[in-house]
NUVEXPA-568565 format. One record per residue (C-alpha): residue number from 0; residue in three letters; y negated, x, z. Coordinates in steps of 0.2 Angstrom, whole numbers, padded with zeros to 4 digits. Each point is the difference from the previous one (the first is absolute). Layout:
% NUVEXPA-568565
    i   aa     c2     c1     c3
  NUM  Ala      Y      X      Z
...
END
This chain:
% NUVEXPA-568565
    i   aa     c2     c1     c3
    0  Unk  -0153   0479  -0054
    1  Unk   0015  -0002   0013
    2  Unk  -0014   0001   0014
    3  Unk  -0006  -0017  -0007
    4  Unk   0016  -0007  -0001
    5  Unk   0004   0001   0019
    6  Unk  -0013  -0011   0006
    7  Unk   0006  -0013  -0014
    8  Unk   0018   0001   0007
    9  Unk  -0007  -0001   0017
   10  Unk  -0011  -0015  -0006
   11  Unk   0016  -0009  -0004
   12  Unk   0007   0005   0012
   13  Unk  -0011  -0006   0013
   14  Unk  -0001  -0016  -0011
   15  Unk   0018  -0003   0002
   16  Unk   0000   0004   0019
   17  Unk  -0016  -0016  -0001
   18  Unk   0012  -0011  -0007
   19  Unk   0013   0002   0012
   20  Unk  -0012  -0001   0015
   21  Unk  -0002  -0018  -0004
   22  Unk   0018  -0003   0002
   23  Unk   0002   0009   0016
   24  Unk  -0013  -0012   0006
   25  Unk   0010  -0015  -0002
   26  Unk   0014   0008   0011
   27  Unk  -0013   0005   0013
   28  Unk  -0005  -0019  -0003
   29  Unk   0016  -0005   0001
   30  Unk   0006   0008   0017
   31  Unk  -0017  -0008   0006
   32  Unk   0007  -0019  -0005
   33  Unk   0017   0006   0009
   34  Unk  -0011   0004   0013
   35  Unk  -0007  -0016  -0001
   36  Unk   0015  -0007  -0002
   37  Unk   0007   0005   0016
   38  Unk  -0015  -0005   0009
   39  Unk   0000  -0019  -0008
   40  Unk   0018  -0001   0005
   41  Unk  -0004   0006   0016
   42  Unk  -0013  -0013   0001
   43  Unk   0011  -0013  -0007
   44  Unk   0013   0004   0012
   45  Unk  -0013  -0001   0015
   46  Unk  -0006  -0018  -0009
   47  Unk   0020  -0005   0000
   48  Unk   0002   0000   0019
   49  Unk  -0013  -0016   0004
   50  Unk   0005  -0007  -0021
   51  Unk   0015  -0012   0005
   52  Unk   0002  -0002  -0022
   53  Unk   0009   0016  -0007
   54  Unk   0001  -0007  -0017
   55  Unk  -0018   0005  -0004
   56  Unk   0001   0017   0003
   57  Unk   0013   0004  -0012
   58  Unk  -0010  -0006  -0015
   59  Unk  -0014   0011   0008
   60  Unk   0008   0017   0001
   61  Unk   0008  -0005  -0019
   62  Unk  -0017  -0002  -0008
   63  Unk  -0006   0015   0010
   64  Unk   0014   0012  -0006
   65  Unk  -0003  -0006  -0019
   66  Unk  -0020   0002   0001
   67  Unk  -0002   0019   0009
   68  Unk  -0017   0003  -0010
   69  Unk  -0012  -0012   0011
   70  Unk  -0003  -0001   0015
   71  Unk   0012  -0010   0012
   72  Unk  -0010  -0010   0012
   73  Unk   0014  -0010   0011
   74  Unk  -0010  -0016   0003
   75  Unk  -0007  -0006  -0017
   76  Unk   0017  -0001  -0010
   77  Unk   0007  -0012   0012
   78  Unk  -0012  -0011  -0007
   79  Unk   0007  -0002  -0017
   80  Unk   0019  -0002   0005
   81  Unk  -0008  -0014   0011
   82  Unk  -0007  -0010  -0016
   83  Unk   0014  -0004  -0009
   84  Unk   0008  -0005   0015
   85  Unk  -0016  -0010   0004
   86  Unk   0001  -0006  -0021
   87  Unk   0018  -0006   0005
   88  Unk  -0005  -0010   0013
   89  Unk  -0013  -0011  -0009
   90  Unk   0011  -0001  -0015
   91  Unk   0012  -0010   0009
   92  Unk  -0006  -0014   0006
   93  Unk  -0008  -0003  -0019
   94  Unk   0017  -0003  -0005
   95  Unk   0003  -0017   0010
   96  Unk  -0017  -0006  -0005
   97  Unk   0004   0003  -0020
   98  Unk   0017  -0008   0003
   99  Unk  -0012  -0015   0007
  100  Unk  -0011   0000  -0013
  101  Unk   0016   0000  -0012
  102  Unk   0007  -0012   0010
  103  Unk  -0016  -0011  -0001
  104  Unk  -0001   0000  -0019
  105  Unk   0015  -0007  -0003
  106  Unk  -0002  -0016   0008
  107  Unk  -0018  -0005  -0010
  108  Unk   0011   0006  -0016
  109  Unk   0013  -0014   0005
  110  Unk  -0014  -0011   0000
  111  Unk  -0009   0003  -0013
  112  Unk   0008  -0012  -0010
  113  Unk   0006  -0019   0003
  114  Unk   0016  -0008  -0002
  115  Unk  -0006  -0008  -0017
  116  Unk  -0005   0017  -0005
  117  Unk   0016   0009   0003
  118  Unk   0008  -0015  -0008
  119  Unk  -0010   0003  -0015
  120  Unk   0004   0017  -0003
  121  Unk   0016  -0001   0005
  122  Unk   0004  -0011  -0014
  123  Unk  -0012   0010  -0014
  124  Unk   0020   0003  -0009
  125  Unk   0003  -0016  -0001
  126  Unk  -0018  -0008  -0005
  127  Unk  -0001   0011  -0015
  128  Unk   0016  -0010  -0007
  129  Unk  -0002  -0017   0004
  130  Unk  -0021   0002   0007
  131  Unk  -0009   0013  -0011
  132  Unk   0014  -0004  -0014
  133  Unk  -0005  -0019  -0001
  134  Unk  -0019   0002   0001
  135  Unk   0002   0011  -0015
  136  Unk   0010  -0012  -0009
  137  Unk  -0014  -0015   0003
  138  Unk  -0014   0013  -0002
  139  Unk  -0010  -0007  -0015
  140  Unk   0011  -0015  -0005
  141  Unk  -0007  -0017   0001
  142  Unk   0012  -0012  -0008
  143  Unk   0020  -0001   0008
  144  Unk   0012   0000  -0015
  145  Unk   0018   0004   0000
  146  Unk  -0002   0019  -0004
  147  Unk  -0009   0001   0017
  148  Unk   0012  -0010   0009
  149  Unk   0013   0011  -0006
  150  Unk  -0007   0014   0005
  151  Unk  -0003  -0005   0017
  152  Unk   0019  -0002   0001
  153  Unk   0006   0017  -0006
  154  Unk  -0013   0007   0012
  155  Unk   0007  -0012   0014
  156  Unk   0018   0006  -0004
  157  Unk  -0005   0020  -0001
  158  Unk  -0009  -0004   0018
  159  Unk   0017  -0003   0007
  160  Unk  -0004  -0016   0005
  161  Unk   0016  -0006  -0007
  162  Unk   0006  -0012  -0011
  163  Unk   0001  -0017   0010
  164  Unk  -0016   0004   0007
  165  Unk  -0006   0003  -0016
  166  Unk   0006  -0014  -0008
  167  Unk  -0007  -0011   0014
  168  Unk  -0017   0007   0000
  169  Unk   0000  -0001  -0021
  170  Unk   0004  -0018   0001
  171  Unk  -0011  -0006   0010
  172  Unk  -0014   0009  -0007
  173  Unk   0003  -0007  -0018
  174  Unk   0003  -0018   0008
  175  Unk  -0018   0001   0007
  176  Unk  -0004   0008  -0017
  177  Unk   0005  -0015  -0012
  178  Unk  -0010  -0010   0013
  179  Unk  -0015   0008  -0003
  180  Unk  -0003   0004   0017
  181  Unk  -0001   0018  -0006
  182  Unk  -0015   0001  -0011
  183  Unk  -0001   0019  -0002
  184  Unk   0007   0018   0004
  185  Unk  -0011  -0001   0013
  186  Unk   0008  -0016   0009
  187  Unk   0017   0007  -0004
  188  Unk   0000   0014   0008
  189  Unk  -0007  -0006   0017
  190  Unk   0014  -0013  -0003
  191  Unk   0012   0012  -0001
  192  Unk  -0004   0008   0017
  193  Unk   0002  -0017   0008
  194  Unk   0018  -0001  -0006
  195  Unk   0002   0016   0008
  196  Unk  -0006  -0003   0016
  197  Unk   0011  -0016  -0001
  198  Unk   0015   0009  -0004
  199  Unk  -0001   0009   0018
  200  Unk  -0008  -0012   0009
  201  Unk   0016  -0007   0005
  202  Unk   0008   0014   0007
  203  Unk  -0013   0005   0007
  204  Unk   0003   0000   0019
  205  Unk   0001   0012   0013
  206  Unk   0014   0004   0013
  207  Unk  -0005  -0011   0016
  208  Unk   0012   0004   0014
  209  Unk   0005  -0011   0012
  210  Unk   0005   0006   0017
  211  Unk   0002  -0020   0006
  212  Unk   0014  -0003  -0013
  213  Unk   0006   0019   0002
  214  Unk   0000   0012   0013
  215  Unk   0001   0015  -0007
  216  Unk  -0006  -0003  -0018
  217  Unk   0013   0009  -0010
  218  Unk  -0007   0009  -0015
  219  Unk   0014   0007  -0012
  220  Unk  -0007   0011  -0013
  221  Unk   0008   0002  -0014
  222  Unk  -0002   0009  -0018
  223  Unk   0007   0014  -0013
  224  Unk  -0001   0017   0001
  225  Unk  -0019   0009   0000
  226  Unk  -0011  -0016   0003
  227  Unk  -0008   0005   0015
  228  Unk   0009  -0013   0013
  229  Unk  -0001   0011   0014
  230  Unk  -0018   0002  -0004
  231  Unk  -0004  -0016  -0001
  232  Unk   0011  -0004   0017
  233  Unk  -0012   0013   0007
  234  Unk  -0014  -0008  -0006
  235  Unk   0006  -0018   0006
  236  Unk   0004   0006   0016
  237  Unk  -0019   0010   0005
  238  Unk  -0007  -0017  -0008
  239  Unk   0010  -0012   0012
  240  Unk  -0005   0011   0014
  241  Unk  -0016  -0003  -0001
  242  Unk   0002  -0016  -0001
  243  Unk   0006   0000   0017
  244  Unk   0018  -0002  -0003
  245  Unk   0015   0008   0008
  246  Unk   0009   0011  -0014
  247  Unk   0017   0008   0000
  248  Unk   0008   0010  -0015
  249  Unk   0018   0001  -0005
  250  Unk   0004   0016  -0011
  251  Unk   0015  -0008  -0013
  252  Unk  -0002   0012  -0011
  253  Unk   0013   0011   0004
  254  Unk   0005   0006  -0015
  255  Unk  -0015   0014   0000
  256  Unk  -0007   0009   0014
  257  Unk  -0018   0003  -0005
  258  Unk   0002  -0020   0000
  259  Unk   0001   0000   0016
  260  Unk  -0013   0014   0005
  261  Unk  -0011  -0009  -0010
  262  Unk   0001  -0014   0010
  263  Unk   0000   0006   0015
  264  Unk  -0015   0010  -0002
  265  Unk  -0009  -0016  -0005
  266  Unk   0009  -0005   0017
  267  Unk  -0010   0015   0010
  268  Unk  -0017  -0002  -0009
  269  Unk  -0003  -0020   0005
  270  Unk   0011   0003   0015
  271  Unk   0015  -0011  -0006
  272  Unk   0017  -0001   0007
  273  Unk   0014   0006  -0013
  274  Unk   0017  -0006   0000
  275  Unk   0011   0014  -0010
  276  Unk   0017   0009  -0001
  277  Unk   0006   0015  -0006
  278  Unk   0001   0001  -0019
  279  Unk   0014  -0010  -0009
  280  Unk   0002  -0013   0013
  281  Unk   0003  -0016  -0005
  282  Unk  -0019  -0010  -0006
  283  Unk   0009  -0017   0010
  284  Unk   0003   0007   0012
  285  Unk  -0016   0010   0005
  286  Unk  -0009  -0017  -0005
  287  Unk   0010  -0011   0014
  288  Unk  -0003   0014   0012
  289  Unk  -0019  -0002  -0005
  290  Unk   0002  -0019   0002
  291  Unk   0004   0001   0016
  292  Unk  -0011   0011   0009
  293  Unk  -0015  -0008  -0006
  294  Unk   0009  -0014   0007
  295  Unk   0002   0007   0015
  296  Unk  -0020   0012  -0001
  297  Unk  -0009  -0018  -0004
  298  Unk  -0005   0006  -0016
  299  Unk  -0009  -0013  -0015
  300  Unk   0005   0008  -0014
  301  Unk   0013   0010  -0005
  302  Unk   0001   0010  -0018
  303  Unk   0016   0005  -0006
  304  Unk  -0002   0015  -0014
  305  Unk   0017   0000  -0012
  306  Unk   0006   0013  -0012
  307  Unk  -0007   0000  -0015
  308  Unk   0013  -0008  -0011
  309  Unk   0001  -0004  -0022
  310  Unk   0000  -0017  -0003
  311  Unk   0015   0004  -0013
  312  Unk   0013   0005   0014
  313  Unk   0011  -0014   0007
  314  Unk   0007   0008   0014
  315  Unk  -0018   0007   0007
  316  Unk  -0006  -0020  -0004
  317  Unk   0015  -0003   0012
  318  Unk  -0002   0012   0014
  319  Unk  -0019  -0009   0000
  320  Unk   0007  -0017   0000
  321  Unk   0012   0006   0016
  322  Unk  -0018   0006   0009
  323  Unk  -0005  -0015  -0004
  324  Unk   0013  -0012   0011
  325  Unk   0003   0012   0014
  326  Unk  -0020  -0005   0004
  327  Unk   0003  -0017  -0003
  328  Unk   0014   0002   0014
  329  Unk  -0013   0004   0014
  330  Unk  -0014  -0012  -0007
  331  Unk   0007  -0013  -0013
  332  Unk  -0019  -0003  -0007
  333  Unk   0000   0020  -0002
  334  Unk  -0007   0012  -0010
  335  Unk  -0015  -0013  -0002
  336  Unk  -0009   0010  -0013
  337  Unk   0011   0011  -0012
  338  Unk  -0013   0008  -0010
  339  Unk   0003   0007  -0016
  340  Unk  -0008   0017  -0003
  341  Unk  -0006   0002  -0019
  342  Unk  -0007   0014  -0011
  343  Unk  -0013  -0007  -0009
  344  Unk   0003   0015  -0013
  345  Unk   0017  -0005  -0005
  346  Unk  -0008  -0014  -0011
  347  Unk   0013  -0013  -0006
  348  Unk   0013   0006   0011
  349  Unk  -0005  -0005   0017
  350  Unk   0005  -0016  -0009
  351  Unk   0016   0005  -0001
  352  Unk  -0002   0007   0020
  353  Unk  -0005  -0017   0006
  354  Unk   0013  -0010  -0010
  355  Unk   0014   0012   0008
  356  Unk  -0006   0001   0015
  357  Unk  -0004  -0019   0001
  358  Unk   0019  -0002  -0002
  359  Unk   0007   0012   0013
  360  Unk  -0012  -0006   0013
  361  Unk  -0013  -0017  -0001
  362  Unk  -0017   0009   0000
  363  Unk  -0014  -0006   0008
  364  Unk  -0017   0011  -0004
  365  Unk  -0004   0015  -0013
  366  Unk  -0009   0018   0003
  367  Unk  -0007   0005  -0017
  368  Unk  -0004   0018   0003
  369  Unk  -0007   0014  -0009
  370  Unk  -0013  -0011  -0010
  371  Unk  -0013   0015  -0002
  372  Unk   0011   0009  -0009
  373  Unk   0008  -0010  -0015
  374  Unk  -0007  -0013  -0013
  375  Unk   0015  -0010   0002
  376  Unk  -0008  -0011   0014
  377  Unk   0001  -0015  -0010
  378  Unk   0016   0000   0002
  379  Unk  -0004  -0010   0017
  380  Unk  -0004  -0014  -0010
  381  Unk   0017   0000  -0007
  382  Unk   0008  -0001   0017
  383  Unk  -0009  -0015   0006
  384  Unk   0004  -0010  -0016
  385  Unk   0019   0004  -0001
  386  Unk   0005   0001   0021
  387  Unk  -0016  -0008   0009
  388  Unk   0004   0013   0015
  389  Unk  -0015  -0001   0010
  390  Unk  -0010   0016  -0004
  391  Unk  -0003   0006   0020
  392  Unk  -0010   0018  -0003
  393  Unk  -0005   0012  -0013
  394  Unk  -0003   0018   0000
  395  Unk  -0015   0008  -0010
  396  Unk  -0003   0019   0011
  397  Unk   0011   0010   0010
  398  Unk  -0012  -0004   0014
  399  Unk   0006  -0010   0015
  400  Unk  -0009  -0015  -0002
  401  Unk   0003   0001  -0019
  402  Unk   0013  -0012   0003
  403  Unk  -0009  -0018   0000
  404  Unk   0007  -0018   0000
  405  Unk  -0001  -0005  -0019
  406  Unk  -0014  -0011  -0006
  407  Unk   0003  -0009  -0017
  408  Unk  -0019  -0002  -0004
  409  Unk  -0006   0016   0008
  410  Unk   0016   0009  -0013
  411  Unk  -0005  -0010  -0015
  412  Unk  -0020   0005   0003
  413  Unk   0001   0017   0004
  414  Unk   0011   0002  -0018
  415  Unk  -0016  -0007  -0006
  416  Unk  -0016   0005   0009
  417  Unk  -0004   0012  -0010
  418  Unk   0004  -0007  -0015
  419  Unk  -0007  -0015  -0002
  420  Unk  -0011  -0009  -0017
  421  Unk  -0015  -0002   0005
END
């Protein structure tokens, strides 16, 4: 019995010493890739000498040192450091052309849509009080009574169109009525797009600058708090450049200095001179200063930005009325144009706005901005029943050329285009 349990132990044993074998292998196998190593290196060394780029070999001998179980070969690995690199170089110059190709969609997008069109949705807010709000009150009536006619006022009023204007347009509309020149719904309500349109047909007339009668054209902007006027003095002033016109820009806004950053970056981009001062210096003076270097540059036009000021405060209503005659000292027909910047979404009181502002200083012309984002754009028709300023532009984007001279009949039927009985 023990004699046949020594070749069983030997058995193991001999199994064990099997097991162990293959790991001495890899340490046999392993001094063979050291050996192999060396020689590489060697090699590498030797390929070094005639190789002027060093910064290949070190990812080399890295990748060799991680992998010892293959077989190094010196020349293949080159290769696939050299792809990437090869990838890199391809890869760049795609960049430019997808910036081109970026750069090339957004002109067709601009174009996509015409003036009319932007118009249109631009004023989508207003249309559904006084456009899509009025066919739905003539929608399925045939006779004109008193109960419609009443209606069509309170709708009028909640339009902001305001109550003189209201009253106006009501008027005439029952006068033509009891005439029988309205027979139905139908004839009523294209009548009352006519008095509409001949509410802002009079003020209806954009800025025409004169360089015969005055050189420069001084422009004096002017407007409360958060109305966009250094926008739309931007704006104004791209637009007059491509109408060929010398342009200058005086920064009055002193009171803020991202006022005058803004300006002058409007200044950079269309390559427009900037007059401006450090911050708190006085808004007359920087103007007169402006004055007289577009005197002295040969400019056309001159825009003079001021601080945004509330209508409620005397003594910034005087500090304007002070900028005001120190320009009429170098020019006595200056500011030509003193513009009165107007939130379309303050409603009823940018009539207040123009009434205060009209006494400070005479104005001249209206912006009413910010028309695609309010219903209250009837409020336009308000203004030109109580001050008959002329109306010079309106804003309906934040896009440069959103800022168009002001058409009474193009207003009045893009509030109704889509909205009319048919």
């Amino acid at each position: 019995m023990h004699v046949e349990k020594k070749p069983e132990k030997k058995g193991w044993f001999r199994s064990l010493f099997s097991k162990k074998k293959p790991e001495v292998a890899p340490e046999a196998d392993h001094i063979k890739s050291n050996e192999a190593q060396e020689n590489s290196v060697a090699a590498d060394k030797a390929e070094l000498v005639p190789d002027p780029a060093p910064t290949e070999v070190a990812p080399i001998l890295a990748e060799q040192r991680l992998e010892p179980e293959p077989e190094p070969e010196p020349e293949p690995e080159p290769e696939p450091i050299s792809v990437p690199a090869v990838a890199a170089a391809e890869s760049s110059p795609e960049t430019p052309e997808l910036d081109k190709n970026l750069a090339g969609q957004d002109k067709p997008g601009v174009k996509k849509a015409g003036w009319f069109a932007r118009l249109r949705a631009g004023l989508s807010k207003t249309s559904s009080s006084i456009g899509e709000g009025m066919a739905s009150l003539f929608l399925g009536k045939k006779v004109i009574d008193d109960d419609l006619l009443d209606e069509l006022e309170t709708r009028l009023l909640m339009a902001d169109v305001g109550v003189e204007a209201t009253t106006t347009i009501m008027q005439n509309l029952t006068q033509r009525v009891s005439r029988k020149e309205l027979s139905d719904s139908e004839a009523l309500y294209k009548a009352l797009q006519q008095e509409l349109a001949s509410l802002l047909q009079p003020v209806s007339q954009p800025l025409v600058i004169d360089n015969q009668a005055a050189d420069p054209y001084v422009i004096l902007v002017v407007g409360v708090n958060g109305v966009g006027k250094t926008t739309t003095i931007g704006k104004l002033a791209s637009r007059l450049q491509k109408e060929g016109k010398k342009v200058m820009l005086a920064a009055g806004d002193t009171f803020r200095a991202a006022a005058v950053e803004q300006l002058q970056v409007w200044g950079e981009r269309n390559q427009i001179p900037v007059i401006a001062q450090h911050t708190g210096a006085d808004s007359a003076s920087v103007i007169f200063d402006a004055v007289q270097a577009a005197k002295a540059r040969g400019a056309d036009v001159l825009i003079a930005d001021t601080a945004g000021r509330l209508h409620t405060k005397d003594n910034l209503m005087e500090e304007l009325r002070k900028v005001h005659r120190v320009i009429g000292k170098l020019d006595a027909s200056a500011p030509h144009e003193v513009l009165l910047v107007l939130d379309a979404g303050t409603g009823q009181n940018a009539i207040n706005q123009t009434k205060q502002f009209h006494e400070a200083v005479p104005l001249t012309g209206l912006a009413l901005t910010k028309l695609d984002g309010t219903a209250k754009g009837g409020v336009i028709f308000g203004l030109a029943k109580q001050f008959e300023i002329p109306v010079r532009f309106i804003g309906v984007g934040e896009g440069i050329d959103d800022l168009r001279d002001f058409v009474a009949d193009d207003f009045v039927q893009a509030l109704f285009a889509e909205k009319e009985v048919s």
